[in-house]
FIPA-317239 format. One record per residue (C-alpha): residue in one letter; x, y, z; residue number from 1. Coordinates in steps of 0.001 Angstrom, whole numbers, plus 500000, padded with zeros to 6 digits. Each point is the difference from the previous one (the first is absolute). Last residue first. Layout:
residues N
r east north up k
a X Y Z NUM
...
end
This chain:
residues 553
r east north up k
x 833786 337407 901169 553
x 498365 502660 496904 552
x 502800 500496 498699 551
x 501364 496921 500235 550
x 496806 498640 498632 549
x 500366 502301 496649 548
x 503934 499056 499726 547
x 499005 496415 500598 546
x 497778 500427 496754 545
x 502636 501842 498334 544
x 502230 496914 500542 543
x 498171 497426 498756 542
x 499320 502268 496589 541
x 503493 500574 499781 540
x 501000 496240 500338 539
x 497673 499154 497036 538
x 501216 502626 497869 537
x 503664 498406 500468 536
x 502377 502776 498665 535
x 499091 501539 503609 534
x 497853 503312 501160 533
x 497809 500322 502997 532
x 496879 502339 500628 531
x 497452 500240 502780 530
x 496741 501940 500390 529
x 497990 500232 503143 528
x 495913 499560 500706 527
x 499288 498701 503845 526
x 498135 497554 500905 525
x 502279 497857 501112 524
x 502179 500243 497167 523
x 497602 501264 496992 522
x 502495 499654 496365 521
x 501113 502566 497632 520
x 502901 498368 498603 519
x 503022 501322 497313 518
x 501959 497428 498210 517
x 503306 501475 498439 516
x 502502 498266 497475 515
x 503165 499826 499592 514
x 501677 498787 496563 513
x 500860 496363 499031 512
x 498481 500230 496490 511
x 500454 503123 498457 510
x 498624 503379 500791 509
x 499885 501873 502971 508
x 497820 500490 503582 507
x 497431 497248 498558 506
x 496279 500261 501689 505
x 497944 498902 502333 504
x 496604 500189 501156 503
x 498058 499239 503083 502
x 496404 501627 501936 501
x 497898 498818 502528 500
x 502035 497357 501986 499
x 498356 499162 503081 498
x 501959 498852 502398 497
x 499618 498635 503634 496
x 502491 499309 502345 495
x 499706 497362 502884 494
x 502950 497791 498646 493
x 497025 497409 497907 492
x 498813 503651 498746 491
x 503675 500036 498710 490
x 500239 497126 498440 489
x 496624 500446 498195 488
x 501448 503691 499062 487
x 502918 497900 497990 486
x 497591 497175 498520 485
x 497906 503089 498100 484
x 503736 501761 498975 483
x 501352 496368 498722 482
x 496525 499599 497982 481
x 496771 497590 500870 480
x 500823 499896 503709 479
x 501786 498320 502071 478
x 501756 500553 503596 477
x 503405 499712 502088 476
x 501388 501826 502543 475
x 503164 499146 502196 474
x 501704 501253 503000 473
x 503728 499920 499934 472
x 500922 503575 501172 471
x 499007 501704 497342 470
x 497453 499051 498232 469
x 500201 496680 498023 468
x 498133 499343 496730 467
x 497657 497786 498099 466
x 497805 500807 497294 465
x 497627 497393 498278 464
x 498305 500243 496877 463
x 496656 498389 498519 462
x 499327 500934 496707 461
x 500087 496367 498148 460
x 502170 498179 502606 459
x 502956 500824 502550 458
x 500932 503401 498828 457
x 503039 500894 502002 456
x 500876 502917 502043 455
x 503723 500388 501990 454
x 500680 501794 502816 453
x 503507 500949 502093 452
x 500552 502548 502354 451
x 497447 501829 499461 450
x 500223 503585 499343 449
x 499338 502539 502796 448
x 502376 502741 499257 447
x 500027 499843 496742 446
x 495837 499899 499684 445
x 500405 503001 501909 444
x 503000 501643 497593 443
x 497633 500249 497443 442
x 496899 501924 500653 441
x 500781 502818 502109 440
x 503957 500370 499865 439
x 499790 498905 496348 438
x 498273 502604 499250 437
x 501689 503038 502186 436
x 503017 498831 498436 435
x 498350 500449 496589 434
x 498542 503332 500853 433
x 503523 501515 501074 432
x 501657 498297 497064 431
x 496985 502105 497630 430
x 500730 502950 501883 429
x 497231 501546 502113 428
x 499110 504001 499879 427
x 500229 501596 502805 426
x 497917 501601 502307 425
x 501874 498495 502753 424
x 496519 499933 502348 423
x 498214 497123 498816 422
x 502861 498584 497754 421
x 499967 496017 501382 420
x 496027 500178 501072 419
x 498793 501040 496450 418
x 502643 497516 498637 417
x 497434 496992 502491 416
x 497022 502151 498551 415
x 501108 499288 496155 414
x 501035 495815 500439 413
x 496611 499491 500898 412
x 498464 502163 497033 411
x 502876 498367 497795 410
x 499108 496566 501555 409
x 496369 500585 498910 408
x 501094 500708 496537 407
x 502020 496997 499281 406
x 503660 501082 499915 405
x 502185 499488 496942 404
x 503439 500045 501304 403
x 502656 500280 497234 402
x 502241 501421 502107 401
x 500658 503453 498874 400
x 497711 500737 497808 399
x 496809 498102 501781 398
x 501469 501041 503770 397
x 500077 503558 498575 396
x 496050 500106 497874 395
x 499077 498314 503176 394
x 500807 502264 502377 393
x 498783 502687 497416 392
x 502137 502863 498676 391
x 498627 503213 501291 390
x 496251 499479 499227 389
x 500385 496191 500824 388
x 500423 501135 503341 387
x 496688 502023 500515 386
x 498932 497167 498158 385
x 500835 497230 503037 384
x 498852 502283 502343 383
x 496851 500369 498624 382
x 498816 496551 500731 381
x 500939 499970 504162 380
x 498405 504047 499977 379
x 496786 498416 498622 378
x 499410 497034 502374 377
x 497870 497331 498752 376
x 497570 497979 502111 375
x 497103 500206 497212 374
x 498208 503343 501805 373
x 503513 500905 501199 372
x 500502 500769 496475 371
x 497112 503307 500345 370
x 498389 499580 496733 369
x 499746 502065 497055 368
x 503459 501304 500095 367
x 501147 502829 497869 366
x 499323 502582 502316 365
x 498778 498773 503511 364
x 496512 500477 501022 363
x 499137 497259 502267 362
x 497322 500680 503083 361
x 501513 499485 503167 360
x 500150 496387 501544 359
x 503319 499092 499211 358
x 501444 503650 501467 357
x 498869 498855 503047 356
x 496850 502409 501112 355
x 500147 503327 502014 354
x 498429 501856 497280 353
x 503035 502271 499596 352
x 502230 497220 500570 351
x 498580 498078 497179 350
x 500512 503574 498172 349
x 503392 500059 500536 348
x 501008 496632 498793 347
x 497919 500703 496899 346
x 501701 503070 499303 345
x 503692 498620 500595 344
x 499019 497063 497685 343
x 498641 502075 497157 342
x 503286 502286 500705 341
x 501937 496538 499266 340
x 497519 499009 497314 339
x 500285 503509 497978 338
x 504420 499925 500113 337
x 499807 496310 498978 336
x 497686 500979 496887 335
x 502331 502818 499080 334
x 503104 497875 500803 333
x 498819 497426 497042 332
x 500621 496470 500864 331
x 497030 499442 502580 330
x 498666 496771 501290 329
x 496904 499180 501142 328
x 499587 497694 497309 327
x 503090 498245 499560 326
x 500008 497207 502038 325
x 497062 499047 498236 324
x 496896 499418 501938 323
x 497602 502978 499770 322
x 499890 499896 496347 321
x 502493 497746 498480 320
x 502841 502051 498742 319
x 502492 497711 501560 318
x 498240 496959 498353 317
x 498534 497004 502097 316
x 502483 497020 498505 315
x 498738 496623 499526 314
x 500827 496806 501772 313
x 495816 499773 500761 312
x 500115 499125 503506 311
x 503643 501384 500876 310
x 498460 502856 498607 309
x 497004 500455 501681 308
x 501426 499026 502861 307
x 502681 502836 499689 306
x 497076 502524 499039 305
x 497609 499644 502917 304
x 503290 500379 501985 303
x 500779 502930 498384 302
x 496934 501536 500478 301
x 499411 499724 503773 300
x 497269 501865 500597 299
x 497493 498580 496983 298
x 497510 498623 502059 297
x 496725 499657 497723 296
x 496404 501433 500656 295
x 500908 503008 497918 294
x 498735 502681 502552 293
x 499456 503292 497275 292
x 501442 502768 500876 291
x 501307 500907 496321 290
x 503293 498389 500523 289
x 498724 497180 501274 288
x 497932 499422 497351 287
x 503254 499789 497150 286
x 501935 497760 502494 285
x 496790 497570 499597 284
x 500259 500253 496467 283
x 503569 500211 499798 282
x 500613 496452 502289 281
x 497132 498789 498146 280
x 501866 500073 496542 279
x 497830 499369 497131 278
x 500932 496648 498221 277
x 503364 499689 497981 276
x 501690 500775 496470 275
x 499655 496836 498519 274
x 498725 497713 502676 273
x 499882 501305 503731 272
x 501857 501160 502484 271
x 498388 504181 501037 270
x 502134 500929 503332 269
x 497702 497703 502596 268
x 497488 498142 496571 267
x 496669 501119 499487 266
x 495913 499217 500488 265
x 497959 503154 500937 264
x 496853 499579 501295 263
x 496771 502239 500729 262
x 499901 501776 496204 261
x 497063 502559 499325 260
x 501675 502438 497537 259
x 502238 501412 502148 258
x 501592 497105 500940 257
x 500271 499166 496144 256
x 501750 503484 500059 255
x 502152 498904 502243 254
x 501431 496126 498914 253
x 500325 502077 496760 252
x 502329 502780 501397 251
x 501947 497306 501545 250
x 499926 497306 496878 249
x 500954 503448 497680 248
x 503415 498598 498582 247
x 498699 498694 496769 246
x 500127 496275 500668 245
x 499373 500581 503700 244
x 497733 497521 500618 243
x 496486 500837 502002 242
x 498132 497118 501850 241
x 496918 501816 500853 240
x 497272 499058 502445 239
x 495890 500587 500941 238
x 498888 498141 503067 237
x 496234 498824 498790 236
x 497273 499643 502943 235
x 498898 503638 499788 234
x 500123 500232 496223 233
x 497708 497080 500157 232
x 499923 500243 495614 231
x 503111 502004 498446 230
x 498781 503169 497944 229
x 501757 502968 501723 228
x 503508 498818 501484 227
x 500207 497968 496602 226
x 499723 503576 498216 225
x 502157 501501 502751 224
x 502547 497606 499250 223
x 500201 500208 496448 222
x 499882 504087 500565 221
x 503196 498859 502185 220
x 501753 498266 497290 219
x 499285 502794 497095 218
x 501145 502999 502497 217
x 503610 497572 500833 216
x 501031 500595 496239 215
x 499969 497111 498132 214
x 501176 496191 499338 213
x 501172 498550 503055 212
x 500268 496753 499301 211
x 498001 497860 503166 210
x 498360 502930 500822 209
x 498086 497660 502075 208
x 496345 500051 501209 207
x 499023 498049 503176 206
x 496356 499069 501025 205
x 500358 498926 503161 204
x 496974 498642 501772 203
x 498893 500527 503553 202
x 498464 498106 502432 201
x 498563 502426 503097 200
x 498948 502075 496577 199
x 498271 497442 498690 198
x 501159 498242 496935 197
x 498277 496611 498535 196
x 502844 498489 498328 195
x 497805 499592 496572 194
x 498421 503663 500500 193
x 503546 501611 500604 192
x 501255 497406 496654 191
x 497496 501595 497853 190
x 500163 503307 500850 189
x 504063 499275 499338 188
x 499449 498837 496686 187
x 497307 502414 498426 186
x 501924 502946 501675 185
x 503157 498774 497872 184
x 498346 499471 497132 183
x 498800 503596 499749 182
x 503119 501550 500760 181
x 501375 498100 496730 180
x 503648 498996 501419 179
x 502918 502213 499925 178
x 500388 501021 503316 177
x 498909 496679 501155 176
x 502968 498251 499133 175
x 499227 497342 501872 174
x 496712 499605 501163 173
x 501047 499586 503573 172
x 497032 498153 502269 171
x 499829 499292 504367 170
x 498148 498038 502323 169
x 500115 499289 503415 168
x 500714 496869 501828 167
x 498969 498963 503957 166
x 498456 496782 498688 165
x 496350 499427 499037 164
x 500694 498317 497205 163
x 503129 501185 498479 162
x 500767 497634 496919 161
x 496187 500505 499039 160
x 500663 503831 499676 159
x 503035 499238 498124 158
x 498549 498239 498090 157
x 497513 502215 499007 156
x 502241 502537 499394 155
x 501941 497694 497641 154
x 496902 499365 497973 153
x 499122 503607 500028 152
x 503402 500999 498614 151
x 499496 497448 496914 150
x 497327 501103 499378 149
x 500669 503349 499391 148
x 502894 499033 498129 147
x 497625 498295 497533 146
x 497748 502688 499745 145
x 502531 502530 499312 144
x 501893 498474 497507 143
x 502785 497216 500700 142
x 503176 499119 498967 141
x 501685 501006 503197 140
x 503514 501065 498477 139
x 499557 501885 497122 138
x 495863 500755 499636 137
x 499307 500312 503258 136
x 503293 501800 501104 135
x 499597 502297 497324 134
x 496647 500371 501219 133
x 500368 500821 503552 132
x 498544 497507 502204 131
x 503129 498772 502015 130
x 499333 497099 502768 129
x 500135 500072 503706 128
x 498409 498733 503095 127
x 501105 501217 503340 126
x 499375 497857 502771 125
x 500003 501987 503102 124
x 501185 498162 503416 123
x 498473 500793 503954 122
x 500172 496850 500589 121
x 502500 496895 499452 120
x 499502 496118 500710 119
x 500455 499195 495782 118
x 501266 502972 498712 117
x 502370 498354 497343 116
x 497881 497536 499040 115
x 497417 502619 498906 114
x 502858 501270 497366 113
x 500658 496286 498967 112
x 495980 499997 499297 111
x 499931 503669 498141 110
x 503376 498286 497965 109
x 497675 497194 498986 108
x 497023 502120 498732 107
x 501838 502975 498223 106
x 498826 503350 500812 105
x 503689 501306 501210 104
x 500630 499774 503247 103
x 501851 502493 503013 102
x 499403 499644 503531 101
x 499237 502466 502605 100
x 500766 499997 503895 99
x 498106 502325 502149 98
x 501517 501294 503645 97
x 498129 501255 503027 96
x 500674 495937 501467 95
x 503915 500289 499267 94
x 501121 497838 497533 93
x 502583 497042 501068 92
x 497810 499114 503184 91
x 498586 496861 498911 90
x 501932 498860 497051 89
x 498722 500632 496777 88
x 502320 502312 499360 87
x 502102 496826 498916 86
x 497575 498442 498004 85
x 500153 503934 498128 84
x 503882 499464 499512 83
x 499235 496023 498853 82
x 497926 501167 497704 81
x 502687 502787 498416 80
x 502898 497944 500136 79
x 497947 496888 498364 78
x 499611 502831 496891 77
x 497396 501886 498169 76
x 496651 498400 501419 75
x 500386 501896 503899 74
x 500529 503431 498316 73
x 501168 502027 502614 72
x 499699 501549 503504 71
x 497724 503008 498913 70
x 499807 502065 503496 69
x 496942 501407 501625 68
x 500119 502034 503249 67
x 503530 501949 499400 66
x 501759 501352 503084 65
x 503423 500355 499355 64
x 500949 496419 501972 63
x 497508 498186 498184 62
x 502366 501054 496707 61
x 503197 499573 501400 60
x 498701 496488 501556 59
x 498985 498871 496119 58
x 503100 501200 498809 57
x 502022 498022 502387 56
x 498049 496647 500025 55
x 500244 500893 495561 54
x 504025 499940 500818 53
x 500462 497182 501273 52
x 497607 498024 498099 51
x 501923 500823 497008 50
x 499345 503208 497886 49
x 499453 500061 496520 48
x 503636 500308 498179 47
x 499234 502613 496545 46
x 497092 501400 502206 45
x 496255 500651 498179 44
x 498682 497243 501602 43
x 501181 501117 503319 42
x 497758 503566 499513 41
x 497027 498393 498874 40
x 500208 497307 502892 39
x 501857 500841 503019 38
x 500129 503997 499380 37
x 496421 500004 499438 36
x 499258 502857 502367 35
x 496642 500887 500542 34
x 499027 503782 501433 33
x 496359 500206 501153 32
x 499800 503797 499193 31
x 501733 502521 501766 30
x 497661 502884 501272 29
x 499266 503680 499230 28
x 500815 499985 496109 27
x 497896 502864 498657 26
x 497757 500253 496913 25
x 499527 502536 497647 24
x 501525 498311 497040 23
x 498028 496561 500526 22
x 496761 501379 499323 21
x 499673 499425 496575 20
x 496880 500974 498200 19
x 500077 497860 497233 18
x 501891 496229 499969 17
x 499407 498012 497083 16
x 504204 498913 499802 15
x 499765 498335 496502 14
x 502872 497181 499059 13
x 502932 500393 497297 12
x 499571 503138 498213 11
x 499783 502065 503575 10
x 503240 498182 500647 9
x 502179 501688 497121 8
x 501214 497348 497272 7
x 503013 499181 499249 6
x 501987 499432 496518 5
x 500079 503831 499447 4
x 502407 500641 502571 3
x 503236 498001 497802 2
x 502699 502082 501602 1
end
């Protein structure tokens, strides 16, 4: 491995601090958490999200509790502007809630950006340019002087821009980690004296890890020098923005908190360019399992991570911590043995203190966090390993029927066998757990099949789905895909569907083989899988969605 052609960080930009304080320092409070999942976080998505799906992301996050969101990047696209125009609507953002919006310090894209929030309040305008050198000298061109210049020019247009307007201000050096500490306390004194902050109207001064570059110590004895020397310390809200380039964003996202940080910018489950920005769900996750109130609402997990992504149309890893659908799982027999007596204990001392066993403090082997906390159930995840341990119910249906289960089915699929062989004590055949299959998620969507449909696409992403229930009555609906223009037919019959998770796959080689579509859709309100097979993938997908509503129905 060629090592010797990089340089270590202290080589590349001085970190003055002495005296550190930082390591003896508590957490006892969140910090102003940020997410930029609409604007940092979209940017960085192969498909950026739609209008659709920024609405939903932008509830999801208002809905968990977080006071100032970054909406987007007003100058970068008509999608984005017209987004922002559309929060702009009286009554879009709740009244406790700040909007921020994203420009670089270039003159015409600061006006489009201050189009964008024409009629709002409460918004941030966050000003950004990168002041490291390499980024000088390679991509900006400029030396220090110049660039400094040039960032006071755009701050004092955006200062005119505002007027007396309901708008705060904001500044990223980019890549601030590895800019001159110096230069960057010359800037931003500069820019709290230009904008005139007071501590009833606050500036952010905001300073990325864009590329993380070192070990989390160097970033937050960056911080705590900043922390120290900044002018109208009491009138200056002190951020990070760490990446994850090396795999440390949480621990640095910490330590910087440590070191005098109030606000943590991130992405829900760490999105971002390369690879990502630090993950709020951890962080926060991270406090409350020291004791610490994170300020977020983070009780119903999975949902949290189904919007996310459906949002984002990216995966949340099974070993994610605290979301994965692994992580409170337990392969090994030693580890299941500790948890169940962990349980046992803990159940017994709630009743000992005369408290519900989720209100009792948590000390459970091999568990940091009580599941309940996120609206898991433990028993309902180990089941499906205890399983797996002697075979797997998925490992069988896999090698004997080519059934590739997404995980949350398998978990679904694991309490309904749990129910079948309570009591037997023995051990299921693969047949017996295929007929119990297709009993539960096929044979509804059988049952209750249409008696005739058809869906056609009747211009550029429009589709229409018509169909006849039985007994003659009709629905018909369109949507922008046969399954999207199937639930509008049947919220225009009174039923409404939410579909939250699909695949598919082949059953056997060759053209003209089977295969299987498997739904998790909301009927109702209530969540249910459904499965259908057919050589028409199209036709199984139809009919594992009527398989989820007639189970539901």
């Amino acid at each position: 491995m060629p090592y010797h052609r990089y340089r270590p960080v202290h080589e590349r930009v001085e970190v003055p601090l002495t005296g550190r304080a930082w390591p003896a320092r508590r957490i006892t409070e969140a910090p102003l958490w940020v997410p930029v999942d609409l604007r940092d976080g979209n940017q960085a998505l192969a498909e950026p999200m739609d209008p659709e799906r920024k609405r939903r992301m932008f509830e999801l996050l208002v809905g968990m509790g977080f006071k100032e969101i970054e909406v987007g990047y007003p100058s970068s696209s008509r999608l984005d502007f017209d987004f922002i125009r559309h929060l702009a609507t009286p009554g879009t953002v709740p009244e406790d809630v700040t909007v921020v919006v994203f420009t670089p310090a270039r003159s015409e894209l600061i006006e489009r950006t201050f189009e964008s929030i024409e009629g709002m309040s409460r918004v941030v305008v966050h000003l950004y340019t990168a002041t490291a050198p390499t980024w000088r000298e390679v991509v900006l061109g400029q030396d220090r002087a110049a660039l400094h210049r040039m960032i006071r020019s755009s701050a004092e247009q955006i200062a005119r821009l505002a007027g007396d307007r309901d708008v705060r201000f904001q500044f990223s050096p980019e890549v601030f980690n590895l800019t001159e500490p110096d230069y960057v306390l010359e800037i931003c004194n500069d820019l709290t004296a230009l904008w005139d902050a007071s501590p009833d109207r606050p500036v952010t001064h905001n300073l990325p890890a864009t590329v993380e570059v070192a070990t989390p110590n160097v970033y937050a004895d960056q911080i705590e020098y900043m922390h120290r020397h900044l002018d109208r310390r009491d009138a200056v809200i002190l951020s990070v923005h760490p990446h994850n380039d090396r795999g440390t964003g949480v621990a640095c996202a910490e330590l910087a908190v440590l070191a005098g940080a109030q606000r943590v910018e991130g992405c829900l489950f760490g999105n971002g360019e390369r690879t990502g920005n630090v993950d709020l769900v951890t962080l926060a996750l991270n406090l409350h399992a020291q004791g610490v109130d994170p300020m977020i609402d983070l009780s119903d997990i999975d949902e949290v991570r189904r919007v996310v992504e459906h949002c984002n149309r990216l995966p949340v890893p099974e070993r994610h911590p605290y979301a994965g659908d692994l992580v409170y799982t337990a392969f090994s027999g030693t580890h299941q043995d500790a948890i169940n007596k962990g349980l046992a204990h803990h159940a017994k001392r709630a009743a000992d203190l005369g408290v519900p066993p989720e209100q009792a403090p948590w000390e459970v082997p091999y568990l940091p966090i009580d599941p309940a906390d996120v609206g898991r159930g433990y028993q309902a995840v180990i089941r499906v390993n205890s399983q797996s341990g002697k075979g797997g119910i998925a490992y069988l249906l896999n090698t004997r029927y080519g059934l590739e289960l997404p995980r949350r089915l398998q978990i679904d699929f694991s309490a309904v066998v749990q129910r079948a062989t309570d009591g037997s004590g023995e051990e299921i055949t693969a047949e017996q757990l295929w007929e119990l299959f297709h009993a539960t998620y096929l044979a509804p969507g059988e049952i209750g099949a249409l008696e005739g449909w058809s869906t056609v696409e009747t211009g550029p992403g429009v589709h229409e789905f018509t169909g006849t229930l039985p007994g003659g009555r009709r629905l018909s609906g369109t949507g922008n895909g046969p399954l999207s223009a199937l639930t509008a037919a049947l919220a225009g019959d009174g039923i409404d569907v939410d579909i939250l998770h699909y695949s598919e796959h082949a059953l056997g080689p060759g053209k003209g083989g089977r295969a299987i579509a498997y739904v998790e859709a909301k009927v109702n309100g209530t969540t249910c899988w459904g499965a259908a097979q057919d050589t028409s993938v199209l036709t199984a997908s139809v009919h594992a969605v009527l398989a989820a509503v007639h189970r539901v129905i």
